[in-house]
C-alpha positions, 0 to 999 in steps of 0.5 A: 603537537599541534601547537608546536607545530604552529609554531615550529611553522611561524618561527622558521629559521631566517637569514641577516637580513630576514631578521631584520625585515621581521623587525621592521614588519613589527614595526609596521613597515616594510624594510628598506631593502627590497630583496630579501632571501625570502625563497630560502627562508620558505624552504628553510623548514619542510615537513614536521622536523624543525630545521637548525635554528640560525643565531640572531646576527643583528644585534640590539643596537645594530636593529636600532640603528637601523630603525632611527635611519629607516623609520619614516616618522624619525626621518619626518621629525628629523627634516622638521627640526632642520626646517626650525633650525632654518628659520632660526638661522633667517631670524638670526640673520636679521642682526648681521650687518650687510656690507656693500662696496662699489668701483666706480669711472667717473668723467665730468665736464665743467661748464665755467670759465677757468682762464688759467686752465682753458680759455674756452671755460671748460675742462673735464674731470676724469677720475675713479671713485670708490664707495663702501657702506655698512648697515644693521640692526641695533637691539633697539630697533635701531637701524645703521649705516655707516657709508664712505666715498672717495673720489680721485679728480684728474684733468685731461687738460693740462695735468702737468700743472694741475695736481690731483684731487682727492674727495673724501665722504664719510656719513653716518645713518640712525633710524629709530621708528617711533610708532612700531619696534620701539622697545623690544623690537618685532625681529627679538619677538620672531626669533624668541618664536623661533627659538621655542618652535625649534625647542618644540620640534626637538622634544617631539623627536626625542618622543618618536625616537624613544616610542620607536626604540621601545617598540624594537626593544620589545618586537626584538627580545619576543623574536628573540625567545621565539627562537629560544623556544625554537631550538629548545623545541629541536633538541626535544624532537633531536633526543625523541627521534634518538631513542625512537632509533635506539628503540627501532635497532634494539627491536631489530637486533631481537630474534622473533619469537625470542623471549627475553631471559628472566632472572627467577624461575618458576617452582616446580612441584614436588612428588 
C-alpha cells in the first residue's frame, strides 16, 4: 500500500498544458509557457483515493513539435546553420558582377580661336553624358570590366548652324594577378570552406533534433504508462470500495444476534 501510494502522489492527474511541462521537465527545461494550472493540479489528488485519470490530450507528434520549436539546443543549431547559410550566400556574392551606372551635365569652355564660330576664340560646350560599367569576377581570377560613356556637345553660341555632337566610349578591362589567385583562385577555396561548414552545421542539427526526439519519445511513453498504472490502480480501489459497501449493507441488513440458517441439522439421540 505504500508504494502505490507513492505512486498514486507522483503520478496525479493533470491538465494539456501540465502534460506538456512535465514533458519539458524530463527534458531538463522549463516549458515555454509560464502559467501553468499548477493549483489545480495539487488539489487534483487529496487523500488516499486517487482522483480520475485525465487522458493524455498532447499527442506524440503534437510533444515533438513542441520540443524542436522550444528546445534551446534546436534553436541554437538552427541560427548556426542560417549563420553558415549566410556566409555561403557572401562568398557566392563574390561571382556577381557589380553594375554602375551614372548621369552626368556637362559645360566646358574651349579657349582656341574658332573664327567661324566666335571671333573672341571661345565657345562653350554645354551637354549631358551618360555612363554605365559592369565588373566581375571570372573563375580564373580574372577580374573584368566593361565600361561605356556617351556624351552629347551642344554650343550656347550660334546652335542654329552648328549640329550636335555626339561622343561614344566603349572600354574594356582584364586584370589577371600573376603572384597570388592564379589557378584556383582564393574566393573558389573560401566558398568550398563554406560549403562544408554549412554541411557540418547541418549534420550536427540533425544529431541534436534526433538526441531531442529520442528523449521525448521515451519521457512520453514512460508518462504514458504511468498513467496506465494510475487508472489501472483506480479501478482496484473502485471494485475494493464496492464490495467494502456490499460488505457493509449486508452487515447492516443482518439482525443482531441472528444467525445464519444452516442447510443440515444435528442428530439427535434415540431413547
Amino acid at each position: 500500500m505504500g508504494v502505490a501510494h507513492a505512486l498514486r502522489a507522483r503520478a496525479r492527474p493533470r491538465s494539456k498544458r501540465a502534460l506538456a511541462c512535465a514533458l519539458f521537465a524530463s527534458l531538463g527545461r522549463a516549458a515555454p509557457w509560464a502559467a501553468a494550472d499548477t493549483a489545480g493540479d495539487a488539489a487534483g489528488g487529496e487523500g488516499d483515493a486517487p482522483a480520475p485519470p485525465q487522458v493524455l490530450k498532447l499527442s506524440l507528434k503534437q510533444c515533438a513539435e513542441l520540443a524542436l520549436q522550444y528546445n534551446p539546443r534546436v534553436r541554437e543549431a538552427t541560427l548556426d546553420v542560417a549563420d553558415r547559410e549566410r556566409k555561403l550566400a557572401n562568398e557566392r556574392g563574390a561571382w556577381v558582377p557589380t553594375l554602375s551606372a551614372s548621369g552626368l551635365l556637362k559645360r566646358e569652355v574651349v579657349g582656341e580661336p574658332f573664327a567661324f564660330n566666335d571671333p573672341r576664340g571661345r565657345f562653350t560646350n554645354t551637354g549631358p553624358g551618360f555612363e554605365a560599367g559592369l565588373k566581375g569576377l571570372a573563375p580564373l581570377g580574372t577580374l573584368y570590366g566593361v565600361k561605356a560613356k556617351s556624351e552629347l556637345l551642344w554650343t550656347t553660341r550660334n546652335a542654329e548652324s552648328i549640329s550636335p555632337q555626339y561622343r561614344n566610349r566603349l572600354g574594356v578591362e582584364l586584370t589577371q594577378p600573376l603572384l597570388r589567385g592564379w589557378g584556383v583562385p582564393t574566393v573558389m577555396a573560401a566558398q568550398r570552406a563554406a560549403e562544408l561548414e554549412r554541411e557540418v552545421a547541418r549534420g550536427a542539427g540533425r544529431g541534436v533534433g534526433d538526441d531531442v526526439l529520442l528523449e521525448l519519445t521515451r519521457a512520453y511513453w514512460e508518462l504514458y504508462i504511468r498513467y496506465n498504472l494510475l487508472e489501472t490502480q483506480r479501478g482496484a480501489s473502485i471494485t475494493s470500495r464496492s464490495r467494502s459497501s456490499a460488505h457493509a449493507a449486508r452487515a447492516r441488513a443482518t439482525p443482531r444476534g441472528s444467525c445464519a440458517p444452516t442447510s443440515s441439522s444435528m442428530p439427535t439421540s434415540r431413547t
